[in-house]
C-alpha positions, 0 to 999 in steps of 0.5 A: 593591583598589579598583581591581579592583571599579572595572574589574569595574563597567567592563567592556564591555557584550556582545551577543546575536546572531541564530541561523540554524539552530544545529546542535549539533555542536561545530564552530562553521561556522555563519555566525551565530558568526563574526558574533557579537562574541566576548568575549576578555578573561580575566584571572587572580582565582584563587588571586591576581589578575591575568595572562591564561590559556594560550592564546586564549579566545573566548566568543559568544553567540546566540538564537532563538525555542527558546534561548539559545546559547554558543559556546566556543572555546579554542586553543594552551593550553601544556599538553594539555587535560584532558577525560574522558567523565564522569557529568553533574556530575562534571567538578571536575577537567577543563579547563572554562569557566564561564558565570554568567547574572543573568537578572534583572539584580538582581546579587543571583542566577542561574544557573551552568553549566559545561562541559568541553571534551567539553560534559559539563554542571555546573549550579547556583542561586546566591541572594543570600546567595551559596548556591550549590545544586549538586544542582540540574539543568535540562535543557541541550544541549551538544557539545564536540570536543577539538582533534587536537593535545590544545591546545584545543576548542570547545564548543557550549551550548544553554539552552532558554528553559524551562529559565530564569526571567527577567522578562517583557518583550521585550528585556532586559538580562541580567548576565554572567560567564564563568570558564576554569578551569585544573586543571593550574596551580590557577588560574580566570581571568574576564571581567570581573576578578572579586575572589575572596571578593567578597560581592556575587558579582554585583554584578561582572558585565558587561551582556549586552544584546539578550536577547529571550526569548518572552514566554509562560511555561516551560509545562508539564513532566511526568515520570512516573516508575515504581519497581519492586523487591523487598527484604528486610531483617532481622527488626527485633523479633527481629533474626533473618535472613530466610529466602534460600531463595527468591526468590519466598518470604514475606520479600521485599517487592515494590514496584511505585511510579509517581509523577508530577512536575509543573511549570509555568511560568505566567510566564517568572518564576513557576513551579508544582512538584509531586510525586504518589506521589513515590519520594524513593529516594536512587540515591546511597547516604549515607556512614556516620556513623561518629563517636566521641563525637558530641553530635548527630546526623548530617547528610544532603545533600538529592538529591530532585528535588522539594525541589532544584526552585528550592531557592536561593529556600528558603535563609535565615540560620538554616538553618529549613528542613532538607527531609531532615527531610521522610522519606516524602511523600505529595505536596508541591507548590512555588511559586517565582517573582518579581515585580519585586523580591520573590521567593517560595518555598512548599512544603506536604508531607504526610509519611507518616512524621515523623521526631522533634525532632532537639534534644537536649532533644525538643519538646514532641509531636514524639517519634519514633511511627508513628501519625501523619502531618506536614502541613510548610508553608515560605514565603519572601519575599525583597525586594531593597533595599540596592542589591545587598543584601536582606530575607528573611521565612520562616514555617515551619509543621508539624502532626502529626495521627493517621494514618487509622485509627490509635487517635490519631484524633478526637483532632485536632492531636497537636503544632504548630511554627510559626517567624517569621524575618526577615533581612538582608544589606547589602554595603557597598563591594567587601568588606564586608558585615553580615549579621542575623537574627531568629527566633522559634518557637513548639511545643505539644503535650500535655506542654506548650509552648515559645517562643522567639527566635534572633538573629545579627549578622555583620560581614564582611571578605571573605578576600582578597588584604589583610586579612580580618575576621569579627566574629559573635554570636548569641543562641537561647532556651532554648525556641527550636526548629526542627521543620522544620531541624536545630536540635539544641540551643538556649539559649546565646549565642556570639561569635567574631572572625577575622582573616586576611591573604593575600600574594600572592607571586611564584615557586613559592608563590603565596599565604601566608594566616596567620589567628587566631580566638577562639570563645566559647560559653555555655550557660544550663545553665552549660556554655561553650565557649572557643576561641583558635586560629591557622591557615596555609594555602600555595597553591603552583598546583594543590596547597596546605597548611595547618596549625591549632591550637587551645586552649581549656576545656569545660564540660559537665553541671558539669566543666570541662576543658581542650581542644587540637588541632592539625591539618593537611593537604594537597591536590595534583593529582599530573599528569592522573591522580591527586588526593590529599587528606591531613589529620589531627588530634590533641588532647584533648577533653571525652568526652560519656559519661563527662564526663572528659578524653579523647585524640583521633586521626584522619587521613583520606585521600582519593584520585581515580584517574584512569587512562583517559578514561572510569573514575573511583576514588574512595578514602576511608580514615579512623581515629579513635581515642578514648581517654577517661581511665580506659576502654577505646580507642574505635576508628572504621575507615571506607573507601568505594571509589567506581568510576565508568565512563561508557561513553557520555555517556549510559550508565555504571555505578557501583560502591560497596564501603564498610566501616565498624568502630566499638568503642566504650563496650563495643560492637563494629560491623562492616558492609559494603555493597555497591551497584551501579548502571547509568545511562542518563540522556539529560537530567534528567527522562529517564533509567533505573536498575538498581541493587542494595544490600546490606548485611552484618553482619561481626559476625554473618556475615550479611547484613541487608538486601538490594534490586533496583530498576529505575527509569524516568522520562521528561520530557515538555514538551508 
């Protein structure tokens, strides 16, 4: 294993050539690309080490005053390329090349952007605590062209320079990785040798040199944006339907909803963001939580532009910022940048409509009430140290004040949350890594106050071929909250250990991963957790399997009762056309309502259809069945039906049909929702909507709540 970081540090430097007049067609003619030096060794890192991909593979690299240019070529692959005309991001299951850019050159962060060989576009942040941030865009600008015979491509990438941040300075030295992945065989091949599971991911990489980006900043971007719809949605006092006679009648709520986004680059390495009015609506519409006998509650992925601006420089160990906690801002303004080893992260929001304490127990002043705003304050501060290791500081602030003209004014601050942490990651050698950090947090509100502190300390092996390890332990206060993240319960201690071993073999199966683990969990309140389970996993090219079991005692409110689950699953690329994701599991479990035992059954199946080059379906199905001991079967159903169709890069059309039934504790609830949407998105920033949602209740027959949107937003980089 040694070896393997040994030859990834010595890998050859690559070079930047000089761009004459690029045009971006998919055709590499051009004589500046014959001229510049190609990178053509790739070597195999996933799911085992070593071997060439299919084919030949070569990578170019070229600049001007505008941009950074890639130029891909890839011929005589045994089997047809997988390219389909899709939504930006949506290319997991196509044929792609990857390239990974330190433009710092710290081998602690970066950008990655992968392309399929139709040049549709995936981008990502990863940070140095290997975060990898995939709803974050920028603009890019690329072609690709598939070859006659189905057995290569070329794709042309144009990064402008304002779409980068990197340390001023005339030339640089950047960091480099490139990746070709391989659907039909499961397999990612890599220049230079990459170890999978590797801690340090960028520590591996390879020197680009002779990289002379401008001098000045990414300047100013402006995107305004214009929201204008009607909805209504039932009566929330007396439940009853609104009046559908009309269109025009009293129970529609018109909305009308310019904003503006705002950024500018004051240096090539800092940056301002900020949003006025900003409409925060999510185009994707969240999928059910339709759990039975769930303890906290659920969890949403962030999608809002604002907040995924320069996101990898907000993440920390202990998760202290959790932005959909942020529901309504009225404004939010970021600063994100670096200066030589320290970079920074600073977001301030003014939030029209505070959600309560997501902890179990509240906090003192943060109940769910209408009458108040939240001014949410987060900084980060970051020093790289440790060679390709660091330390983290964040502060995190939020105030609830009355709302103007609410009775609550005159009487100042209602509630105040403030939290202190500090972190740190060491790598040491080529898998090993210790990680820690430590955290306090202070609330006070009328009904009292609360402090306390968090602590963590991780010891990691990294899973990969040999032997892996994790040793981790934690620490959190009675009195410790997170009013700006997702702590949903506080005062226990926990310890947990893992150890894994990966065989690497030769034939049809490729890779065998046996793994043991042991969990325990206290509480102060006298409730624990203990867990002692086993696990398998097979990976036999583009399909794997893995089998789990699991054992252990619960301690809830006083009662003590014995927990198992077994479980498994399968994933498999059945040909070009269809995905196939299997899994379930079965046990007993500790019923939160009635404190007593309980069997649990769910199973899951998730499938991706691809029958044409241009149209997606997406299938999700999913029954749970909880049987607490002496009550009545709960039951949960949830199926979602996602159709994609691209018509163009440009302009495609989404379709959402998802159903969800609940039984539960005596209740019954059936819903369904429908929700369409036509997108016409030329480069993040400018693009329009026209989408349409509704909502029904099958119990009551009726629907709850409809909407009708059209949004439009163009960016403007003077």
């Amino acid at each position: 294993m040694w070896l393997l970081v040994t030859m990834a540090h010595a890998a050859p430097p690559v070079t930047v050539g000089d761009a004459r007049d690029i045009v971006l067609d998919g055709v590499l003619d051009e004589a500046a690309w014959s001229g510049a030096v190609p990178v053509t060794d790739f070597v195999r890192f996933r799911p085992t080490a070593g071997g060439p991909p299919p084919g030949h593979t070569e990578v170019r690299f070229l600049q001007d005053d505008q941009a950074f240019y890639v130029g891909i070529r890839v011929t005589d692959t045994d089997d047809p390329v997988r390219a389909r005309v899709s939504p930006r991001e949506d290319i997991n299951s196509d044929d792609q090349v990857g390239i990974y850019l330190d433009t710092y050159h710290d081998q602690r962060s970066g950008y990655v952007f992968y392309l399929n060989p139709l040049g549709i576009q995936q981008d990502i942040r990863v940070n140095g605590s290997n975060d990898w941030s995939v709803s974050w865009d920028t603009v890019l600008r690329s072609r690709g062209r598939v070859d006659e015979d189905g057995r290569g491509f070329t794709i042309e990438l144009a990064i402008p320079w304002r779409s980068l941040k990197f340390r001023p300075g005339s030339e640089q030295t950047w960091g480099v990785m490139l990746t070709r992945k391989v659907p039909g065989l499961g397999a990612k091949y890599a220049f230079p040798v990459l170890q999978e599971g590797h801690p340090a991911l960028w520590s591996q990489e390879a020197e680009l040199r002779g990289v002379r980006p401008p001098h000045a900043g990414s300047g100013l971007e402006l995107i305004p944006s214009l929201l204008t719809g009607r909805s209504w949605t039932t009566d929330p006092t007396t439940g009853a339907p609104p009046d559908l006679s009309a269109w025009g009648g009293v129970p529609w709520t018109e909305t009308v909803r310019p904003s503006l986004d705002l950024r500018w680059g004051a240096t090539p390495d800092l940056g301002l963001a900020a949003a006025i009015n900003p409409d925060f609506s999510q185009v994707e519409a969240d999928v059910a939580d339709v759990r039975l006998n769930p303890r906290f509650a659920f969890q949403f992925a962030e999608r809002r532009p604002l907040f995924l601006d320069g996101i990898d420089a907000y993440v920390d160990r202990l998760d202290t910022l959790y932005t959909r906690s942020i529901a309504d801002p009225l404004y939010g303004v970021k600063v994100t940048g670096r200066q030589e080893r320290v970079s920074v992260g600073m977001l301030h929001a003014l939030d029209r409509s505070p959600l309560g304490s997501f902890h179990e127990d509240g906090a003192p002043g943060f109940e769910q009430r209408d009458d108040v705003v939240a001014a949410d304050t987060f900084a980060r501060f970051r020093l790289d140290a440790f060679e390709s290791g660091q330390i983290g500081l964040s502060i995190a602030d939020k105030r609830l004040l009355p709302e103007p003209g609410s009775a609550a004014v005159g009487e100042g601050q209602l509630a105040t949350y403030d939290g202190y942490g500090l972190d740190a990651s060491l790598p040491v050698g080529g898998r090993w890594s210790v990680d820690g950090s430590l955290q306090g947090s202070g609330v006070n509100g009328p009904e009292g106050s609360l402090a306390g502190l968090a602590t963590e300390l991780v010891v990691t092996r990294a899973t990969g071929v040999g032997t892996g390890m994790q040793v981790a332990g934690s620490w959190f206060d009675e009195g410790f909250r997170q009013e700006l993240g997702f702590r949903n319960f506080s005062g226990f201690g926990k310890v947990g250990a893992s150890l894994d071993h990966t065989f690497a073999t030769r034939g049809a199966i490729q890779l065998v991963r046996p793994s043991v683990y042991a969990l325990r969990q206290e509480e102060l309140d006298d409730e624990h957790q203990t867990v002692v389970g086993t696990s398998g996993t097979v990976v036999a090219g583009a399909n794997s399997a893995w089998i789990e079991g699991s054992g252990g005692d619960r301690r809830f409110q006083g009662v003590t009762l014995p927990q198992w689950s077994v479980a498994g699953g399968v994933a498999s690329q059945a040909g070009r056309t269809l995905e196939l994701d299997l899994w379930g599991s079965g046990g007993q479990s500790l019923d939160f309502r009635t404190l007593g035992s309980a069997s649990d059954l769910y199973g899951e199946a998730t499938t991706s259809l691809r029958a044409t080059v241009a149209t997606r379906l997406d299938l999700t199905a999913s029954a749970a069945r909880h049987v607490p001991q002496g009550s009545p079967v709960e039951t949960a159903w949830f199926q979602r039906a996602r159709f994609t169709w691209q018509f163009t890069r440009p302009l495609g059309t989404r379709w959402i049909v998802q159903h969800d039934l609940v039984e539960a504790a005596g209740d019954r609830g059936e819903g369904l929702l429908v929700s369409a949407l036509l997108t016409w998105l030329s480069v993040p920033g400018t693009a329009a909507y026209l989408g349409w949602t509704e909502r029904i209740d099958l119990i009551e027959g009726s629907t709850t709540d409809r909407s009708v949107f059209v949004k439009a937003s163009v960016l403007f980089r003077p």
